[in-house]
DSSP file (Angstrom, degrees, kcal/mol; ACC not computed):
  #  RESIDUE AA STRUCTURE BP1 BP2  ACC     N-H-->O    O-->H-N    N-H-->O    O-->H-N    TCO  KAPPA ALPHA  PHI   PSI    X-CA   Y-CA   Z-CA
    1    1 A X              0   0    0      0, 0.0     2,-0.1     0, 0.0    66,-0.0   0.000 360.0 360.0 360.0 139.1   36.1    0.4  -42.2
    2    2 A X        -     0   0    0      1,-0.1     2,-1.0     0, 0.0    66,-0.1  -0.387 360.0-101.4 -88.4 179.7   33.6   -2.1  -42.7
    3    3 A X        -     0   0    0     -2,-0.1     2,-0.3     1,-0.0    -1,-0.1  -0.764  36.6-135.2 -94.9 109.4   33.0   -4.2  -46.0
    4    4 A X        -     0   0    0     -2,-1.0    50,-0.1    50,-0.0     3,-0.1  -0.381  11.0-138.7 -38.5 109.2   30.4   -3.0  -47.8
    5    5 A X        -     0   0    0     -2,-0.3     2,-0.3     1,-0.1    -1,-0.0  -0.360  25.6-106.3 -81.3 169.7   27.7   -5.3  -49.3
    6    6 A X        +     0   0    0     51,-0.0     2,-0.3    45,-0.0    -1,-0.1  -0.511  46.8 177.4 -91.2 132.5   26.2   -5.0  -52.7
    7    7 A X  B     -A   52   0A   0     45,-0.5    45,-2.2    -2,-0.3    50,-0.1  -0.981  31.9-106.1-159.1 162.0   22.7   -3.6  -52.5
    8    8 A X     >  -     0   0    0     -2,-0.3     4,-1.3    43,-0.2    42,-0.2  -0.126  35.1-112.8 -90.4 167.2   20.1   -2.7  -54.8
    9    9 A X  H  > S+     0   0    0     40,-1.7     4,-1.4     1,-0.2     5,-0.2   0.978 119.4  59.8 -60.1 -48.7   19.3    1.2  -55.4
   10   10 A X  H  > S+     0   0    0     39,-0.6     4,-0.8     1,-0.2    -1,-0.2   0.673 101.5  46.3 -44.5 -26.1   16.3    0.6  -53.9
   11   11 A X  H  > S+     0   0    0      2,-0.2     4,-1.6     1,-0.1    -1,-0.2   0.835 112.7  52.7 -77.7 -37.5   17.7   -0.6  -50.7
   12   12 A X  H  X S+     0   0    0     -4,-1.3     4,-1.3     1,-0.3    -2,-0.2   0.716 103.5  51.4 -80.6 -24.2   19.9    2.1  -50.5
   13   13 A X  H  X S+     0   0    0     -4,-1.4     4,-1.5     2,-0.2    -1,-0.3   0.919 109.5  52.6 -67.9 -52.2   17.5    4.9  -51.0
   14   14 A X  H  < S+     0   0    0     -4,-0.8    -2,-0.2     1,-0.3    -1,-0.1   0.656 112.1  48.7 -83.9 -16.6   15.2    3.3  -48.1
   15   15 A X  H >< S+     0   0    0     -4,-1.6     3,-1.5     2,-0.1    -1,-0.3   0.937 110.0  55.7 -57.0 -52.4   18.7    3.3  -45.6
   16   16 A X  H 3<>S+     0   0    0     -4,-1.3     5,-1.5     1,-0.3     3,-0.4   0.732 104.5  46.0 -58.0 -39.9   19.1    6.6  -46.6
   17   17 A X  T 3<5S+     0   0    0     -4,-1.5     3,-0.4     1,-0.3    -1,-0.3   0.376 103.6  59.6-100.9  19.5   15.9    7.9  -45.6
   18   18 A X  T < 5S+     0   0    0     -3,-1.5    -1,-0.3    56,-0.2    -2,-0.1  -0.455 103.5  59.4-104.9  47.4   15.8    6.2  -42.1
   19   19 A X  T   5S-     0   0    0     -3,-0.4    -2,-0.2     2,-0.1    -1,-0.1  -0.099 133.8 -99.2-150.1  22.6   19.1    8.5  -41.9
   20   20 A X  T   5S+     0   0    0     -3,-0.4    -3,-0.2     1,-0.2     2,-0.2   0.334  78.0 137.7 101.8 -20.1   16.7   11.4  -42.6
   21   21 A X      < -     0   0    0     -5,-1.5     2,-0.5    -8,-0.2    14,-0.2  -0.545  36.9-156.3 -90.4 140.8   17.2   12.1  -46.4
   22   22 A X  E     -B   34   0B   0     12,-1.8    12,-0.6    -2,-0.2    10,-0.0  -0.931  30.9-103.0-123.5 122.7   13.7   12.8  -48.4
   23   23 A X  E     -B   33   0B   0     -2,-0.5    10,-0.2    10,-0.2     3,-0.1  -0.204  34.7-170.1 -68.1 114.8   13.6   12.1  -52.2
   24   24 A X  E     -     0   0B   0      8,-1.6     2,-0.3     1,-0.3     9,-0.2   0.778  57.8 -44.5 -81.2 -44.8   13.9   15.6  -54.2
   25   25 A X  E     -B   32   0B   0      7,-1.7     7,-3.2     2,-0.0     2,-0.3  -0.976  51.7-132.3-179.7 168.5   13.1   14.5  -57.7
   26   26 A X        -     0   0    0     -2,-0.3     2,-0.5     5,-0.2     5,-0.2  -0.827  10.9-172.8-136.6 104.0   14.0   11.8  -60.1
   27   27 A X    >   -     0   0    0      3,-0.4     3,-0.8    -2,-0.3     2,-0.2  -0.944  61.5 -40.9-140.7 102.7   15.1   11.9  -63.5
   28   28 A X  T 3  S-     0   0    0     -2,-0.5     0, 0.0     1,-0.2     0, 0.0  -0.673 124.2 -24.5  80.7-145.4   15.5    8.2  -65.8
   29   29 A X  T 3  S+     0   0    0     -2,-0.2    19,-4.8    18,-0.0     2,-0.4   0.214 120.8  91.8 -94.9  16.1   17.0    6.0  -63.6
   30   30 A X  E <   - C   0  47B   0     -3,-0.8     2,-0.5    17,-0.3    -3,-0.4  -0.834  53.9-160.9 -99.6 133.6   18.8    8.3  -61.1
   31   31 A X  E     - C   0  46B   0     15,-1.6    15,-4.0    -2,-0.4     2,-0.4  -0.994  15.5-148.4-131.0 120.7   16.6    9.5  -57.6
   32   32 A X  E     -BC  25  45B   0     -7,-3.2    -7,-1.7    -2,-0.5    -8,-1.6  -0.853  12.5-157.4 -98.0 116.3   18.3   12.7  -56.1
   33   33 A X  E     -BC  23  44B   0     11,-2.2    11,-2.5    -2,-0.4   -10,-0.2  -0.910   7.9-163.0-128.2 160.0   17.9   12.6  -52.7
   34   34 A X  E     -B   22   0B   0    -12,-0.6   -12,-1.8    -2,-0.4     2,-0.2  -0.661  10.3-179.7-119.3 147.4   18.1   15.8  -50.4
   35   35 A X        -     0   0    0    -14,-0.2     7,-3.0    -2,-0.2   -14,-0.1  -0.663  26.0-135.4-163.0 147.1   18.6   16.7  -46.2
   36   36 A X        -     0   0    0     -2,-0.2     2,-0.2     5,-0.2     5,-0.1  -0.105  33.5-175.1 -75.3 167.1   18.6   20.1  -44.6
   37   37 A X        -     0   0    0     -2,-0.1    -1,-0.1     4,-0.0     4,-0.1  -0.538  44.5-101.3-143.5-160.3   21.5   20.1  -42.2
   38   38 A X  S    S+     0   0    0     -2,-0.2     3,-0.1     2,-0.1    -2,-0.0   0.424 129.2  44.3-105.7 -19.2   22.7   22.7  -39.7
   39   39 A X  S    S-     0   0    0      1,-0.4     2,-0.2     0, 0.0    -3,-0.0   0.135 126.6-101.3-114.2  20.2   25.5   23.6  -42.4
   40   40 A X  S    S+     0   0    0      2,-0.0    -1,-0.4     0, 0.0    -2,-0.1  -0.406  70.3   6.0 118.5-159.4   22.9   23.5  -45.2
   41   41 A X        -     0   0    0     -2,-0.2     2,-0.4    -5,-0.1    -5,-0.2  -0.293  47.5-169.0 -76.4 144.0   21.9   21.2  -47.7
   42   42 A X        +     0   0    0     -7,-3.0     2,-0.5    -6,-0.1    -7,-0.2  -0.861  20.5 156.0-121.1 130.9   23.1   17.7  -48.2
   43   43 A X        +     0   0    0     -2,-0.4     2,-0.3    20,-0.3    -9,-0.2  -0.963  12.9 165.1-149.2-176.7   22.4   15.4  -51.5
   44   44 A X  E     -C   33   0B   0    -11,-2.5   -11,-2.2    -2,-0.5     2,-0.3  -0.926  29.6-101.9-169.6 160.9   23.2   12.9  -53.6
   45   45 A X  E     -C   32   0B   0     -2,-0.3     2,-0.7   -13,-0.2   -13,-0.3  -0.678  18.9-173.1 -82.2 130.9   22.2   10.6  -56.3
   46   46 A X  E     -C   31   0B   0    -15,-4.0   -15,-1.6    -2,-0.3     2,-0.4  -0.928  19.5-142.2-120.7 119.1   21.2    6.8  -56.3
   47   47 A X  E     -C   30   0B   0     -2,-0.7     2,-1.3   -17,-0.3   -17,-0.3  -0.695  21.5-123.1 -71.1 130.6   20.7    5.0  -59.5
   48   48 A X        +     0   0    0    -19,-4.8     2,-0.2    -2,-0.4    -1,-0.1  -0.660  58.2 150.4 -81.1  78.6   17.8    2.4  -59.3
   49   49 A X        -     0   0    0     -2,-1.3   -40,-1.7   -42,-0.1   -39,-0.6  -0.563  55.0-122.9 -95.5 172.3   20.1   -0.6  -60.4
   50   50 A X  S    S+     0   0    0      1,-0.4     2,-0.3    -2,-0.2    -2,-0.0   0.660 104.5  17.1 -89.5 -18.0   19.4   -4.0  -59.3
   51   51 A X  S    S-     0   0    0    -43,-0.1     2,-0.4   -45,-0.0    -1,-0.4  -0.787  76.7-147.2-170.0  96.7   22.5   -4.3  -57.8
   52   52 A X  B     -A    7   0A   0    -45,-2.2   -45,-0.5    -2,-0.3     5,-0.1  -0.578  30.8-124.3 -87.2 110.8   24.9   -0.8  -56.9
   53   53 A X    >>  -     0   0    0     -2,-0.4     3,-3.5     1,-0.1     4,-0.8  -0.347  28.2-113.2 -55.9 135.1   28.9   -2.0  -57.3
   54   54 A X  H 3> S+     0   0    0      1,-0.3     4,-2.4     2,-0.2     5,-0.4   0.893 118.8  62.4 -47.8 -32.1   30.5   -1.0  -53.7
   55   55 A X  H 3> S+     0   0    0      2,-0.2     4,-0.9     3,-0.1    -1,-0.3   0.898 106.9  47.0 -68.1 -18.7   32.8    1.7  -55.3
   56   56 A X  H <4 S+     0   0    0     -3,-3.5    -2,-0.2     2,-0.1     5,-0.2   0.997 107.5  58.5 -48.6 -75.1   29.2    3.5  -56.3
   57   57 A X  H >X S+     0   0    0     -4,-0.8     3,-2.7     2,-0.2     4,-1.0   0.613 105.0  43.4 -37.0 -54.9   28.2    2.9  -53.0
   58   58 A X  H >X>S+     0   0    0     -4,-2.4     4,-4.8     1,-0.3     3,-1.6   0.978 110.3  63.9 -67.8 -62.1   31.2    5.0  -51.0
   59   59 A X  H 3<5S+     0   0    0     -4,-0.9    -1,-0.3    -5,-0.4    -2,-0.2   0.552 105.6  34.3 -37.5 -23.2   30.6    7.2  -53.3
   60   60 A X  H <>5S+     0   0    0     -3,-2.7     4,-4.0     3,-0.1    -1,-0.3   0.563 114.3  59.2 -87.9 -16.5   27.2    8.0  -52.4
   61   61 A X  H <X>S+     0   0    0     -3,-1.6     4,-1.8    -4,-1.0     5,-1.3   0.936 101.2  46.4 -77.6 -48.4   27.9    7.6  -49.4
   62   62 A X  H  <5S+     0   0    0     -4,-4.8    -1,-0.2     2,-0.2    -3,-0.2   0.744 116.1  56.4 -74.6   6.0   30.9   10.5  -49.2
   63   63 A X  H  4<S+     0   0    0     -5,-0.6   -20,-0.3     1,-0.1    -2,-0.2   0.896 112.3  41.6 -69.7 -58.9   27.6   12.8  -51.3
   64   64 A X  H  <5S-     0   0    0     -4,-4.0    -2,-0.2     1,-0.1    -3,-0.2   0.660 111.7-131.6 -52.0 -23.7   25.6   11.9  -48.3
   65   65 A X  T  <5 +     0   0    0     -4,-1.8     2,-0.2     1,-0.2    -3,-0.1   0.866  58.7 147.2  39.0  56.2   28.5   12.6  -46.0
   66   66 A X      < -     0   0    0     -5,-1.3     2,-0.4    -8,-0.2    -1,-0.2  -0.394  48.8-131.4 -88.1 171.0   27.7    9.0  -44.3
   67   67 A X     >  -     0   0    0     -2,-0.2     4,-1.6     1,-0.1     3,-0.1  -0.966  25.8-118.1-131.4 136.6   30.3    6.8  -42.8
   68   68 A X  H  > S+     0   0    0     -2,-0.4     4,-2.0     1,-0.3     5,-0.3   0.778 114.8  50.4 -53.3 -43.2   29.9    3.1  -44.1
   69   69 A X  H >> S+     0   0    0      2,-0.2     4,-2.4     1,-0.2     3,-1.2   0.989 109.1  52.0 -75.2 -35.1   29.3    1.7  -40.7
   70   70 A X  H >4 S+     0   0    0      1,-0.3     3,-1.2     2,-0.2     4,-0.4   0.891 113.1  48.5 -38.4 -72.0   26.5    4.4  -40.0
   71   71 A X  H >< S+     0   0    0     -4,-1.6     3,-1.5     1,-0.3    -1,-0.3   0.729 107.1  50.9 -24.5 -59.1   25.1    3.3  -43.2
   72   72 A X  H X< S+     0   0    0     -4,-2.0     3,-0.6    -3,-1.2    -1,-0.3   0.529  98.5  66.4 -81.7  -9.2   25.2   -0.5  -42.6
   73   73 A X  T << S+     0   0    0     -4,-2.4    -1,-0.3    -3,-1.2    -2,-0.2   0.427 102.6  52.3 -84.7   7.3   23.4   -0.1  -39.2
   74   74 A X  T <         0   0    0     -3,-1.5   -56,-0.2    -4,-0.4    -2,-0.2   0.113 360.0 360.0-108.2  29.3   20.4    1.1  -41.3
   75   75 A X    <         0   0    0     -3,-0.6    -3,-0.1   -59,-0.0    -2,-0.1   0.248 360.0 360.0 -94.2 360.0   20.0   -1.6  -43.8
């Protein structure tokens, strides 16, 4: 598995949607983001922090059903 970097919310959103996901709504500081799949709908949340601690991150990552390297090849 690879080691995760620290990245803003912001960063993480803009990986997310060069891996297809399109931002469903936002509510505060949280942006819920959405993609249709072939086994239905996928989401998750990213908090607009300056700086997401890596155990957040996996954690959006296993909403998104991402795999970390997948992830870090679209950063």
């Amino acid at each position: 598995m690879p080691k995760l970097r620290r990245v803003s919310g912001q960063e993480a959103i803009r990986a997310l949607e060069h891996l297809g996901f399109e931002k469903a709504r936002q509510r505060g500081s949280h942006m819920v983001l959405k993609k249709q799949t072939t086994e239905g709908a996928v989401g998750c949340v990213v908090p607009l922090h300056r700086e997401l601690a890596v155990g957040t991150l996996r954690g959006i990552l296993q909403q998104a059903q991402i795999t970390p390297e997948k992830f870090m090849e679209n950063l």
